[in-house]
C-alpha positions in Angstrom: 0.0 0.0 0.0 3.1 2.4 0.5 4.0 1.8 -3.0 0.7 2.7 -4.1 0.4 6.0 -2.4 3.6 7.1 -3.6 2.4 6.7 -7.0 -0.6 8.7 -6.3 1.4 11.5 -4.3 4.0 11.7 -7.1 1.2 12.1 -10.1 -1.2 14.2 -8.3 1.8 16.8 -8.0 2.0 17.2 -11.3 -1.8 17.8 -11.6 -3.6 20.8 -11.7 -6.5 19.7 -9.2 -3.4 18.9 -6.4 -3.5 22.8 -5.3 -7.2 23.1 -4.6 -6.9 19.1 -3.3 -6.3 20.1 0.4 -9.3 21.9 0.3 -11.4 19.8 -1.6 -10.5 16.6 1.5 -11.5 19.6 4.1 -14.6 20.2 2.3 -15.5 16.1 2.9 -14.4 16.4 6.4 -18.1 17.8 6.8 -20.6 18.6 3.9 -20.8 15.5 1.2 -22.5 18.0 -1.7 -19.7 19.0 -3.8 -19.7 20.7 -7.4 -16.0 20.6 -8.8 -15.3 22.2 -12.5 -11.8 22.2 -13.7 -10.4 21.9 -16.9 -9.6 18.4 -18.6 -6.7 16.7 -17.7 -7.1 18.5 -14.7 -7.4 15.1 -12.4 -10.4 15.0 -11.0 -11.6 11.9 -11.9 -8.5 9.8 -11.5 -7.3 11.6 -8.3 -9.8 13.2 -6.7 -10.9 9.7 -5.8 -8.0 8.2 -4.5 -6.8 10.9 -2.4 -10.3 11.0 -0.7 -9.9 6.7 -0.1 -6.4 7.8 1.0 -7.1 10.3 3.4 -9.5 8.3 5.6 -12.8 10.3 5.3 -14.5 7.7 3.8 -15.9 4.5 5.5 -17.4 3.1 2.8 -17.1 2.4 -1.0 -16.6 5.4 -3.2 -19.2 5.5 -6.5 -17.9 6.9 -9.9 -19.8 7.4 -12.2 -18.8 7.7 -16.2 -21.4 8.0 -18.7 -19.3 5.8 -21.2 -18.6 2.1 -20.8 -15.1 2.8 -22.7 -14.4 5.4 -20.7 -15.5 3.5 -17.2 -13.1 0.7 -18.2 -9.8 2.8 -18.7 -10.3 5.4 -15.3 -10.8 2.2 -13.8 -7.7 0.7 -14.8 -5.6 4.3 -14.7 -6.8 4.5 -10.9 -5.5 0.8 -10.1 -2.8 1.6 -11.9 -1.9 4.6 -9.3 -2.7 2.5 -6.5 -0.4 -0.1 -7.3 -3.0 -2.8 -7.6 -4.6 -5.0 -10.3 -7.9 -4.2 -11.1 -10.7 -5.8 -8.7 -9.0 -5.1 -5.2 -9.0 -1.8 -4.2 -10.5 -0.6 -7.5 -12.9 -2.2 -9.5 -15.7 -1.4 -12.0 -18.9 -2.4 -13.5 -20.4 -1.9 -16.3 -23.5 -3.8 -18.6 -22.6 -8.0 -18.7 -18.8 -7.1 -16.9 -17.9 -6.6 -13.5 -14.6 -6.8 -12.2 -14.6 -6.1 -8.3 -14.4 -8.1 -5.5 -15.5 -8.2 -1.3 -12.2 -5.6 -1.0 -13.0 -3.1 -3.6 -13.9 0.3 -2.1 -13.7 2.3 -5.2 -16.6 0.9 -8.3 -15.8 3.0 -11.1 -20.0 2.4 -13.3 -21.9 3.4 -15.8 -25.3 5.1 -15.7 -27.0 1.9 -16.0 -25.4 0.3 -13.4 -25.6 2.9 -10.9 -29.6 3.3 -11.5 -29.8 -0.5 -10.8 -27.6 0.1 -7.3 -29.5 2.4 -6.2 -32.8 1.1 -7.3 -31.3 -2.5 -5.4 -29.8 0.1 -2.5 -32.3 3.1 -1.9 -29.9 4.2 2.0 -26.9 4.3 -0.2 -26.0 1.6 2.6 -21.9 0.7 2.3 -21.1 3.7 0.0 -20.0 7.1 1.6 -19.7 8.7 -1.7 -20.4 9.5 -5.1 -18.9 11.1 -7.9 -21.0 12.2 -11.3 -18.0 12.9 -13.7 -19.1 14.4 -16.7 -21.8 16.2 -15.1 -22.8 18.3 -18.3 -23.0 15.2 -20.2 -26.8 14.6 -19.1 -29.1 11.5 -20.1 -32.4 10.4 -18.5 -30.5 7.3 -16.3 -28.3 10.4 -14.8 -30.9 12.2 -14.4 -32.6 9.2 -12.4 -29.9 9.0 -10.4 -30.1 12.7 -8.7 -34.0 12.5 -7.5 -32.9 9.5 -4.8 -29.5 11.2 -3.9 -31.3 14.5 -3.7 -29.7 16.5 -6.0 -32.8 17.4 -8.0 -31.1 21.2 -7.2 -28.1 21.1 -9.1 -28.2 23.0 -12.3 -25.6 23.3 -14.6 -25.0 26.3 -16.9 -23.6 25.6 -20.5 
């Protein structure tokens, strides 16, 4: 695990997102609503994540969503990558007729799909202390599903 988290410390330095990233893990020390824009490339899907698992503020699993299977599959193995691990343990993902996670996994990288099915399966959100919607501005009626049981029927986005 040491190995892994110097991996992630050594890339998230050369990210953009690593200066606001001390603020972003005091934010999740006490609210759980969090709308983060920054440009792409920026690392706030591959790091954001794992530096929230790493710091402890989470008890349970961490939820990302990405509207594209494609997409799902390579954060998924980009963020297992950083953590040192094969994909399944610490990081795993699901997406329609593939999952690759197992009883460790506390970070599921899904699609929209999926993540209507947990929650319809899961209505408390039971086991999972957070979720991410990456690609926010990328809408669709199954992400739109999604925000009505999480309450965030109030988010708006400008374009």
């Amino acid at each position: 695990m040491k190995a892994a988290r110097l991996s992630v410390c050594c890339f998230r330095q050369s990210l953009p997102i690593s200066e606001t990233l001390p603020e972003i893990l005091d934010h999740f020390q006490s609210e759980r609503d969090l709308v983060l824009q920054a440009p792409t490339g920026a690392g706030k899907t591959t790091i954001v994540p794992l530096a929230l698992l790493e710091s402890g503020h989470v008890d349970g699993k961490v939820i990302l969503l990405q509207p594209r299977r494609l997409t799902a599959l390579s954060v998924a193995k980009r963020m297992a990558d950083l953590w040192g691990e094969p994909l399944g343990e610490t990081i795993g993902y699901r997406i329609r007729h593939e999952s690759v996670v197992s009883n460790r996994t506390r970070v599921e990288v899904v699609t929209e799909g999926v993540l209507v099915r947990m929650l319809n399966n899961n209505p408390t959100l039971e086991g999972i202390s957070c979720i991410f919607f990456d690609e926010f501005h990328e809408r669709s009626v199954e992400s739109d599903l999604s925000f009505a049981p999480l309450g965030l029927s109030h988010v708006r986005v400008s374009s």
